[in-house]
C-alpha positions, 0 to 999 in steps of 0.5 A: 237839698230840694229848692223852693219852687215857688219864691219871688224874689222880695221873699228871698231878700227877706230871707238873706235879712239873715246875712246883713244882705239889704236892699240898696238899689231898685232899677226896674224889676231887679233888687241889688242887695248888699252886705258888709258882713266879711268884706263887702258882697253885692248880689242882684236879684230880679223881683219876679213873682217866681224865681226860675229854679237856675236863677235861685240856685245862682244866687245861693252858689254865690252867697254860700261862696261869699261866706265860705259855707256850703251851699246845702248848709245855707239852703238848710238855715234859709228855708 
């Protein structure tokens, strides 16, 4: 399935609300997001107007591994 082009990242953290992912942390222009949702996740995102395409892929793969779904299947229920 296609990526988003044009997702900044406070969009995504937004989106990840979905998993139990939140905000725990801000340094700069990056966001550490964290879940407790099958044992404790941590993913760091930059809060860039746009995602580069690597970088949003990169964050997905390892959601998608945290929880043990495809990657395809998150990207489905995420956008």
């Amino acid at each position: 399935m296609r990526l988003p082009r044009e997702i900044s990242g406070e969009e995504l953290a937004k989106l990840l609300k979905k998993y139990a992912y939140e905000i725990t942390r801000q340094t700069g222009s990056h966001m550490r997001l964290t879940t407790t949702l099958q044992g404790e996740h941590h993913i760091t995102i930059p809060a860039h107007k746009y995602l580069k395409i690597g970088t949003l892929n990169g964050i997905l793969s390892d959601v998608a591994n945290h929880f043990k779904i495809d990657k395809n299947d998150l990207i489905k229920e995420l956008f």
